[in-house]
N, C-alpha and C positions, 0 to 999 in steps of 0.2 A: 222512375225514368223508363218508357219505352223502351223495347230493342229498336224499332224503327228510328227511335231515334238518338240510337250511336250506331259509332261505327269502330267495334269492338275487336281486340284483340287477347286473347287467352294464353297465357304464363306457361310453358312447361320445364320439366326440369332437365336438366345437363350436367356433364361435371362438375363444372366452371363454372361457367354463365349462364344463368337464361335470354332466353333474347327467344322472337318470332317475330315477324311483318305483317299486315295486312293492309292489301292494295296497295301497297307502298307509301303507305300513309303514316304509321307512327313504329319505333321501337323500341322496345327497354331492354335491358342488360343489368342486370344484379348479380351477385353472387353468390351462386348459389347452396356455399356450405353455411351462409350467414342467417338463410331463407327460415324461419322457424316453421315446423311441421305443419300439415294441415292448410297453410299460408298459399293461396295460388290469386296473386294479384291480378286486376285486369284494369285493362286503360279502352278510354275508350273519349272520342269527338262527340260531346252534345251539340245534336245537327238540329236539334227541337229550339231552340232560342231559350227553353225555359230557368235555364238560369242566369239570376243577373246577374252583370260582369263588374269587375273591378270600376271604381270611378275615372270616369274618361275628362281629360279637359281637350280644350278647342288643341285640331290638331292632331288629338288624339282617335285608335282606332283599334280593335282588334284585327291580330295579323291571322289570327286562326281561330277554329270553333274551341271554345273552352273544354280543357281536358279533364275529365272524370274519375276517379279513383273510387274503388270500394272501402265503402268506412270501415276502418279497424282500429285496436288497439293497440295490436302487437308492434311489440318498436322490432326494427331491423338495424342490426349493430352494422351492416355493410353497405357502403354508396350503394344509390342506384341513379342510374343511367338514364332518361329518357332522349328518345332523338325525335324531336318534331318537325315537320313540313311547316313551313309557313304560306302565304301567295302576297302578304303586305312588300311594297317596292321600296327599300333605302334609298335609294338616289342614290348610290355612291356615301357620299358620309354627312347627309344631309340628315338622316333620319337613324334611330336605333330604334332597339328591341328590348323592353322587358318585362321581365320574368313576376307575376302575381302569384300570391297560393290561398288557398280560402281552408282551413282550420273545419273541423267536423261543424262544432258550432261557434264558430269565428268569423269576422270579419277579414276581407280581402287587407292583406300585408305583401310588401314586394319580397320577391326572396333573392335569397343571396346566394348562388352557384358557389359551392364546395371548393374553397382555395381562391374564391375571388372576391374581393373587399367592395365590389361596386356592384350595384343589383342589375345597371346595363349591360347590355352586350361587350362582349371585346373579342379579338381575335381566337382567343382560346376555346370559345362558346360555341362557336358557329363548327357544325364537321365540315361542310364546304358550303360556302357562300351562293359557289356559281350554281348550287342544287339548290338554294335555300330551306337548310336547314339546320335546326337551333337545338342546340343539347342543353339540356335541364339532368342539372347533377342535386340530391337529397339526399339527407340521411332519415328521414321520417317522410312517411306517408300523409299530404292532406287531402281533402275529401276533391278540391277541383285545382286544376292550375290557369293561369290564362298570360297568354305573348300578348304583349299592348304593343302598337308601332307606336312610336312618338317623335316631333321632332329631336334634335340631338342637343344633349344638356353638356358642356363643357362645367364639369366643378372642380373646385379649388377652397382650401383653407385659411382665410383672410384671419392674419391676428393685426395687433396693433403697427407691426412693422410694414404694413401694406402689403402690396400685390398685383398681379397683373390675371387675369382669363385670357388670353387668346382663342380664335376661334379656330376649330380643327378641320368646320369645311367650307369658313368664310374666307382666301386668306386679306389677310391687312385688318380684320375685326379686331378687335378686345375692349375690356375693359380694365380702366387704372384705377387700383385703391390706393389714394396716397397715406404716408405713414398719420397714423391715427383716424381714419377714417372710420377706423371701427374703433370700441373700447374693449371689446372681449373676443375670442378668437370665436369665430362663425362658418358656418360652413357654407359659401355662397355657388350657384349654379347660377348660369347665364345658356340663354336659345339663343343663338343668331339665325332666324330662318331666312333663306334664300328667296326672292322671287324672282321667274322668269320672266325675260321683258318680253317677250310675246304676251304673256299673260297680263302683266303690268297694262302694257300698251291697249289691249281690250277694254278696259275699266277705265284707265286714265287720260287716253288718246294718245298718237304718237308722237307728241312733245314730250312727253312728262318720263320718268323713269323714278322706278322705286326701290330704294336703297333695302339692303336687309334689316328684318324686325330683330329688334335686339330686347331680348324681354331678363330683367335681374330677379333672380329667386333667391330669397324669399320676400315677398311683396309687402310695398307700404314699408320699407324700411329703410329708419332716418339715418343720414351718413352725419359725424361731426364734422369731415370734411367735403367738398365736391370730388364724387368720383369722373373720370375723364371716358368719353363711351366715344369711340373710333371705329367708323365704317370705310369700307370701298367707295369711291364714287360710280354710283350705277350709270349703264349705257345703255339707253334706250333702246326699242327695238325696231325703230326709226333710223336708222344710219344719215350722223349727222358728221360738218367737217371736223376737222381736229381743233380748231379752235374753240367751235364752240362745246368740245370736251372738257374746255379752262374748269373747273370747278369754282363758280361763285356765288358765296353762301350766300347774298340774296336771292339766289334762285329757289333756294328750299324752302319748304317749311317744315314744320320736327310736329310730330302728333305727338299723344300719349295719351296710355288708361293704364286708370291706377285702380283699374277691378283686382277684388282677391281672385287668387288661384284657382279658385272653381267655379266664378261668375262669367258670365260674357263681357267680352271686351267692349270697354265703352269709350272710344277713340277723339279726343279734342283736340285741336289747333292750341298747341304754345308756344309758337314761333315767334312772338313778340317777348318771351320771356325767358328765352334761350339768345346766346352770343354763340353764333355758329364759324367755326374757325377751317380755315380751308388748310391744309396740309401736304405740300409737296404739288399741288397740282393732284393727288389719287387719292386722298380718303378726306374727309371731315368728318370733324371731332366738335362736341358739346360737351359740357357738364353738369350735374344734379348732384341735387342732395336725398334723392330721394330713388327708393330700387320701384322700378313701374316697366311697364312695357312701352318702349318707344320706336320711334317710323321717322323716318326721313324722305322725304318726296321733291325730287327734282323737276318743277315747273318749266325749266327751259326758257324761263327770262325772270326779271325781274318783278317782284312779289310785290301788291300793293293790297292795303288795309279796305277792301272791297267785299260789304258784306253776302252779295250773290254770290262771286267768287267762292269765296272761304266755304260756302252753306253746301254750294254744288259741286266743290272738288271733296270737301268730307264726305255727304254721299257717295261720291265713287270711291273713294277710300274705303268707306265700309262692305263697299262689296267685294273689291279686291280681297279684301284681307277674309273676307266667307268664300271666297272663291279658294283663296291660298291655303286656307286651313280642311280642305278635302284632303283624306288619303285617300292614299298612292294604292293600287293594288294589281299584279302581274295577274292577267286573265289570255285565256282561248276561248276560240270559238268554235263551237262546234256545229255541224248542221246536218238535221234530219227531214226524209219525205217519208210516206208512206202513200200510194196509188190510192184514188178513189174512182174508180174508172178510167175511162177516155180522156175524159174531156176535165176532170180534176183530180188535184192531192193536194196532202198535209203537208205544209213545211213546219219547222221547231227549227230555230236557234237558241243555242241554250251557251250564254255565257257560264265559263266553268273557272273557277278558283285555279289557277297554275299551281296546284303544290303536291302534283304525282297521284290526285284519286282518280276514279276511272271515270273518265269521261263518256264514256257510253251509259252508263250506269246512271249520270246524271242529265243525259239527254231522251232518252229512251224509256216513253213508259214501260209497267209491268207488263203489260200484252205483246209486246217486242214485235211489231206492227210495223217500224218507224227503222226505218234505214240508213245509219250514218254515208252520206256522201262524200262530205268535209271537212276540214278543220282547218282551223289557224296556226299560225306560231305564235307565238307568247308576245303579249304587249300590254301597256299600261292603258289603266283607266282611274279614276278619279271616282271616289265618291257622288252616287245621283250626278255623273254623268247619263245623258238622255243618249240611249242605242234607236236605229230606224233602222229598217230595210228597203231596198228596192230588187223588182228583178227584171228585168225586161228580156229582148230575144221573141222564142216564140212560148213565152211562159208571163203570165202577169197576174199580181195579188191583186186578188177579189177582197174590198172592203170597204165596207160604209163609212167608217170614218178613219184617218190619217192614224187617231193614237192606237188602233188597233196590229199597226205594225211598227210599235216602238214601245217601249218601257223607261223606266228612271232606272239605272244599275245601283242594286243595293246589296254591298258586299256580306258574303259567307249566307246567302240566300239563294233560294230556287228564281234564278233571272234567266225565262224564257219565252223568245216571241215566238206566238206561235201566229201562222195566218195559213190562207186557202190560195192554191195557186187555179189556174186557169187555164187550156192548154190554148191558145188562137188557132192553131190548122192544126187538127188530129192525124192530118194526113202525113205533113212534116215533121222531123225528129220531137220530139218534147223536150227541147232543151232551151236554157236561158241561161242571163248573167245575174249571179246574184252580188247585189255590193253591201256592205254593212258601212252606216254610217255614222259618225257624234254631231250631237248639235256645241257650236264653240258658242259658249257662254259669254257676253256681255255685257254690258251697260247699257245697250238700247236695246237686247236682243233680235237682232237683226236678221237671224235666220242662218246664218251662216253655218254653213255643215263641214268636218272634216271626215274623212276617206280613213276607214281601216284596213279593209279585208276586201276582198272581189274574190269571187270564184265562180266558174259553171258549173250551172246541174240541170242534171239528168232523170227524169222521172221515167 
């Protein structure tokens, strides 16, 4: 492994602890009467891609560059501490964090934090949140470690006496095991993911609204009784009257794919083979015998057995759900010129990972030519979200073609536009507006662009 490609920190010694920073990007704490001689650890962000990462399912995403360790033998009889930066976005309690470790010559296994029984995050994990950063506690050394985002799994120990999952950021979800649904006690996880009806609304029009995916783990597994699966009633992002809020389950139809765990979702119409039961007027409820991942989709009228219908609302189903399953990731923007006479310069925007590295560092080639002017404040992007710019005033980008001032955002990668600006009257200021913008993803792709950032610059 390159030095170019980490970004390393080196171990010294203290009374007490070890501990040191760099960039404010990672640091460890061990203790150091447990430290055995000769032993000077080092951590370090493989920023090279070259190793590959734990297996990802839909959904899933690395929160940060996988963390490197020097191979050793020597065992350390004393925790150590790591504290890492992440830039992957929770939502709030839609999404968690965990913790992978890859073995000298081993395969990737989740690890288990020192006094906590669940490999996920929990509140005792995190040093603070509002920094986003995640503590990794060991008592051995493996060669890499890696933070996966993932949606959030609710699990629970189902025996013969049954049981309930509730969802912790759906509320009114769960799922009911009635008694004997199982024969031996199992240990079952349930996702409720969330979608927003803005997003919904793009894909499915603003009739329709799409309840939460509710996926049961471990897949393809037969219940001896029907388990009871209860959602919210979604609200479109449409504002309709109150009446027609009534929840009436001929309005739904119920999907499902019964892919294993690490295949692509393969999403069918079973709404002719489901009794969908309305509840309270606020959530409907179905049952199965069967653990899969299931979708509820509010049509906004009554459903009829219409095979264009059924053909062209699964299509948009299926893009929703490729749309829904992008992570989430807290980025800045940064933005640099460099003069090339009168009459032109360089611009660089360089999208930067929110998790405390130096952003100049990763705006600013080696020849330090390139002048930060700007920046952002922290905001989300999505996975191969599409970035453009524009600059107008008395400054305008010079380019032959359109994709030359935009890129696809591909997270914990070098994402930067780079274009040639122009001056229109040499004589007046050199100055313009620059905007940064997203193209909104949908179903006909329509061109529709959202507004991040605007700022002026100055050449």
């Amino acid at each position: 492994m390159s030095t170019k490609a980490c970004s390393a920190i080196q171990l010294h010694f203290a009374s007490d602890f070890l501990f040191q920073m760099a960039n404010k990007r990672l640091e460890v704490v061990l203790p150091a009467r447990n430290i055995p001689n000769g032993i000077r650890p080092q951590c370090a962000f493989v920023e090279d891609h070259s190793v590959v990462p734990p297996p990802l399912l839909e959904g899933d995403g690395l929160a940060c560059n996988i963390i490197a360790l020097p191979p050793t033998d020597a065992t350390i009889p004393g925790p150590i501490m790591i504290e890492v930066p992440y830039s992957a976005s929770l939502r709030a309690l839609e999404r968690e964090l965990i913790i992978w470790r890859k073995e000298q010559d081993g395969q990737w296994t989740v690890h288990e934090n020192i006094g906590s029984k669940i490999a996920s995050t929990d509140s005792a994990t995190f040093v603070n949140p509002n920094e986003k950063i995640l503590r990794i506690t060991t008592a051995s050394l493996p060669r890499y470690f890696a933070i996966v985002s993932r949606i959030r799994q609710d699990l629970a120990t189902i025996d013969p006496a049954g049981g309930i999952i509730p969802s912790t950021a759906v509320p009114a979800a769960n799922v009911l095991f009635p008694v004997k649904a199982v024969k031996d006690v199992s240990d079952m996880a349930v996702q409720y993911h969330q979608i927003a009806p803005e997003t919904a609304s793009h894909f499915l029009g603003g009739q329709h609204a799409a309840c939460c995916i509710v996926t049961i783990e471990p897949r393809r597994m037969k219940f001896d009784k029907p388990i009871k699966i209860t959602v919210p009633v979604p609200k479109g992002f449409v504002k309709r009257s109150q009446t027609e809020y009534y929840c009436n389950p001929t309005h739904y139809r119920l999907y499902c794919s019964v892919a294993a765990e690490h295949k692509q979702s393969q999403w069918e119409d079973v709404t002719w083979c489901n009794n969908l039961v309305s509840i309270d007027n606020a959530t409907i409820q179905f049952v199965t015998i069967l653990s899969a991942r299931y979708w509820l989709i509010d049509c906004g009228q009554e459903i009829q057995k219409r095979a264009h219908e059924e053909i062209n609302l699964l299509r948009d189903v299926r893009l929703l759900y490729k749309e829904a399953c992008a992570v989430p990731y807290w980025v800045r923007f940064a933005v640099g010129v460099r003069s090339l006479g009168k009459r032109f310069a360089a611009i660089h925007v360089a999208i930067v990972m929110d998790d405390g590295c130096d952003m100049k560092k990763a705006l600013l080639p080696n020849d330090g030519t390139f002048r930060e002017i700007c920046r952002s404040g922290s905001m989300e992007l999505t996975e191969a979200d599409q970035i453009s710019i524009e600059v107008d005033g008395n400054l305008h980008l010079v380019t032959k073609e359109e994709k030359q001032t935009r890129l696809i955002f591909l997270p914990l990668r070098n994402n930067i536009i780079r274009g040639l600006l122009k001056v229109h009257d040499p004589e007046e200021t050199r100055e313009g507006r620059l905007r940064i913008l997203k193209d909104v993803r949908s179903r006909h792709n329509e061109g529709t662009k959202q507004f991040l950032y605007s700022s002026s610059i100055r050449v």
